[in-house]
C-alpha positions as CSV (number, residue, x, y, z in Angstrom):
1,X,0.0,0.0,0.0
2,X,1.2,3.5,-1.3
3,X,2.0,5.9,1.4
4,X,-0.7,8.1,0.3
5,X,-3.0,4.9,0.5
6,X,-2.3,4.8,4.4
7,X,-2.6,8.5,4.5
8,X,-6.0,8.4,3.2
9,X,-7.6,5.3,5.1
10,X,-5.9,6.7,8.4
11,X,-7.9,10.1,7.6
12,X,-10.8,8.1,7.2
13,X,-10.8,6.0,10.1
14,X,-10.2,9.4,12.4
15,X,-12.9,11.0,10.4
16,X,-15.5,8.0,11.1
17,X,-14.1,7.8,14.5
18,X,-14.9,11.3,15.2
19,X,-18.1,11.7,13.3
20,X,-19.6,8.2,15.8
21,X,-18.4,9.8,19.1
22,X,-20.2,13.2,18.0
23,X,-23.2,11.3,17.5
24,X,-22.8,9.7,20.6
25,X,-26.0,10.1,23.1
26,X,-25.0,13.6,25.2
27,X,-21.7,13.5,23.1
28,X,-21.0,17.6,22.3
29,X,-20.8,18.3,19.1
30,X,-16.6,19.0,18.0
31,X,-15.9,22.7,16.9
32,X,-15.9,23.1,13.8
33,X,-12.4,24.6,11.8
34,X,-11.9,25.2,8.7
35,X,-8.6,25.2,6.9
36,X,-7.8,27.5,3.7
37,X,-4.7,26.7,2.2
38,X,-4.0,26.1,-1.5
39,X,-1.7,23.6,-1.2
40,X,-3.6,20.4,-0.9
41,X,-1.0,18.2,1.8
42,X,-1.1,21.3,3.7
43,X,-4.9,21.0,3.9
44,X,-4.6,17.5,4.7
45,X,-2.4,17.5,6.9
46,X,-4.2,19.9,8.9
47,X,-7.3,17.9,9.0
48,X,-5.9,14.7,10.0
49,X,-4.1,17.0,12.8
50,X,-7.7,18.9,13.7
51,X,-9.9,16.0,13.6
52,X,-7.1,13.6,16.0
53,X,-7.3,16.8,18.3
54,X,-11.2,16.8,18.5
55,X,-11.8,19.2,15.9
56,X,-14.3,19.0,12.9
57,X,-12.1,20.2,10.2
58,X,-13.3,21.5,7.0
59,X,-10.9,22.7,4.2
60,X,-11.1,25.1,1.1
61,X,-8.5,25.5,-1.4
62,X,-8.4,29.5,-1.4
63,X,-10.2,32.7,-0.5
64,X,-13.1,32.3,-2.7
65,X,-14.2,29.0,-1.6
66,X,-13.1,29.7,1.5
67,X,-15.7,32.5,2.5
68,X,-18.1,29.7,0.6
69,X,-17.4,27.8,2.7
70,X,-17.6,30.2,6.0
71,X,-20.9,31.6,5.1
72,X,-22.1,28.0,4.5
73,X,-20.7,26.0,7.7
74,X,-20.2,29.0,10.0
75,X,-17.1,27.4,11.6
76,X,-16.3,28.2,15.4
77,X,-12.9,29.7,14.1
78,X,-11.2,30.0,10.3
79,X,-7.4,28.8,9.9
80,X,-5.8,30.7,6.6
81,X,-2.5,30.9,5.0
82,X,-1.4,34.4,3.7
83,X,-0.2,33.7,0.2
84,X,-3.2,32.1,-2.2
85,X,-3.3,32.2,-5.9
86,X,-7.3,33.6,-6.0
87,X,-7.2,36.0,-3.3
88,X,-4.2,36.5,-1.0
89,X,-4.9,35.9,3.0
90,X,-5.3,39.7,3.4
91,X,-8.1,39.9,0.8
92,X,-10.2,36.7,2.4
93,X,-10.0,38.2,6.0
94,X,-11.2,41.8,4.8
95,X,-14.2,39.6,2.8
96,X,-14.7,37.8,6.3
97,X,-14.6,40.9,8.4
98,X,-17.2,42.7,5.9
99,X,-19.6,40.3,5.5
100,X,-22.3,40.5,9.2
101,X,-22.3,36.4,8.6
102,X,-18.8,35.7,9.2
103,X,-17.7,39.3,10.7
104,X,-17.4,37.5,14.2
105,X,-15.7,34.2,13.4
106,X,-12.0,34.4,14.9
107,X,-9.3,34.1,12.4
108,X,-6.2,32.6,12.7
109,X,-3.1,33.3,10.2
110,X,-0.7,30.3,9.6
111,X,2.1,31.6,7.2
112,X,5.4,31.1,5.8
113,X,6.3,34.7,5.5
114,X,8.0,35.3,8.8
115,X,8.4,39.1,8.9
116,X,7.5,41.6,11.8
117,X,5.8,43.9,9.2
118,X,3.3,40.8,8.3
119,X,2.6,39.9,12.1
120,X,1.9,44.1,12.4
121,X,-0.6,43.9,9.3
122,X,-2.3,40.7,10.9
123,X,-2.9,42.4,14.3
124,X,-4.0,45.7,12.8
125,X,-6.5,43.4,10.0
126,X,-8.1,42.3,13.6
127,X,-6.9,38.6,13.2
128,X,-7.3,36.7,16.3
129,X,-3.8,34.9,16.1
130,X,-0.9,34.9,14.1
131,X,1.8,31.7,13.5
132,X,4.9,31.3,11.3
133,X,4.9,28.0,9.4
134,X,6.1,25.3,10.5
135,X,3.4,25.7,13.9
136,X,3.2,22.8,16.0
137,X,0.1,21.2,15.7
138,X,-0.2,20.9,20.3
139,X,0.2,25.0,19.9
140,X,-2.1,25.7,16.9
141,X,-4.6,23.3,18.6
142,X,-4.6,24.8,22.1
143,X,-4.8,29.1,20.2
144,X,-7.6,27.4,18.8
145,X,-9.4,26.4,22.0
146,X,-8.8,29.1,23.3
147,X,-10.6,31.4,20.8
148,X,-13.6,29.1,20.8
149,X,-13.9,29.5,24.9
150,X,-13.4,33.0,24.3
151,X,-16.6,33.6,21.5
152,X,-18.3,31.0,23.1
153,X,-17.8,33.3,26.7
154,X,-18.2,36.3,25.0
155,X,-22.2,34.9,23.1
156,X,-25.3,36.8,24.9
157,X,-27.2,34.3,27.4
């Protein structure tokens, strides 16, 4: 068996795993994340990593289907790289942070473009959190957590 072979039935048995114990009687539902990268093992990666954290993760390939995608699934909290062919990150979190449907869903920026000035843009574009590629999945999954408490603290009762 190819190692993409294993790749893919591993995915699906977390996937299948996951989606029985959120069915589970009294089980909570996982939050939902969704990824938007363009580069496909990137995306896959991620959701094998989400979804073996206790995550529901979706993926889009760029901004366009990304905000699709948001509007469609409103995930608990978006995870987007900076640098996409149809829309860079900038572009998709302006969309986002226009739109009253997914104006409130945290963003968090995973990129490879390690610069000050890019972490500066990300804070003043009102993204939640900000990470240099490579993140480590333990650190990206806990910011993530986090966020979710946060909205899910911050809803009106």
């Amino acid at each position: 068996m190819s190692v993409d072979a294993s790749a893919d039935v591993l995915y699906g048995f977390i996937l299948t795993t996951l989606q029985f114990m959120d069915s589970a009687p009294g089980g909570n539902p996982s939050p939902i994340v969704l990824v938007v990268d363009d580069h496909e093992d990137t995306r896959q990666m991620s959701l094998l990593v989400l979804n073996s954290q206790g995550f529901t993760a979706l993926a889009a390939e760029g901004g366009d289907s990304g905000f699709a995608h948001a509007c469609a699934e409103r995930p608990d909290v978006i995870v987007t790289d900076l640098a996409m062919p149809d829309g860079d990150g900038w572009e998709f979190v302006q969309q986002l942070s226009a739109d009253p449907r997914t104006r409130n869903i945290p963003v968090v920026m995973l990129t490879a473009c390690a610069t000050e000035t890019v972490r500066q843009r990300a804070q003043a574009e009102g993204v939640a959190a900000f990470f240099f590629k490579p993140c480590a999945p333990d650190v990206l999954a806990d910011e993530l957590r986090r966020l979710i408490a946060a909205r899910v603290d911050s809803s009106p009762v």
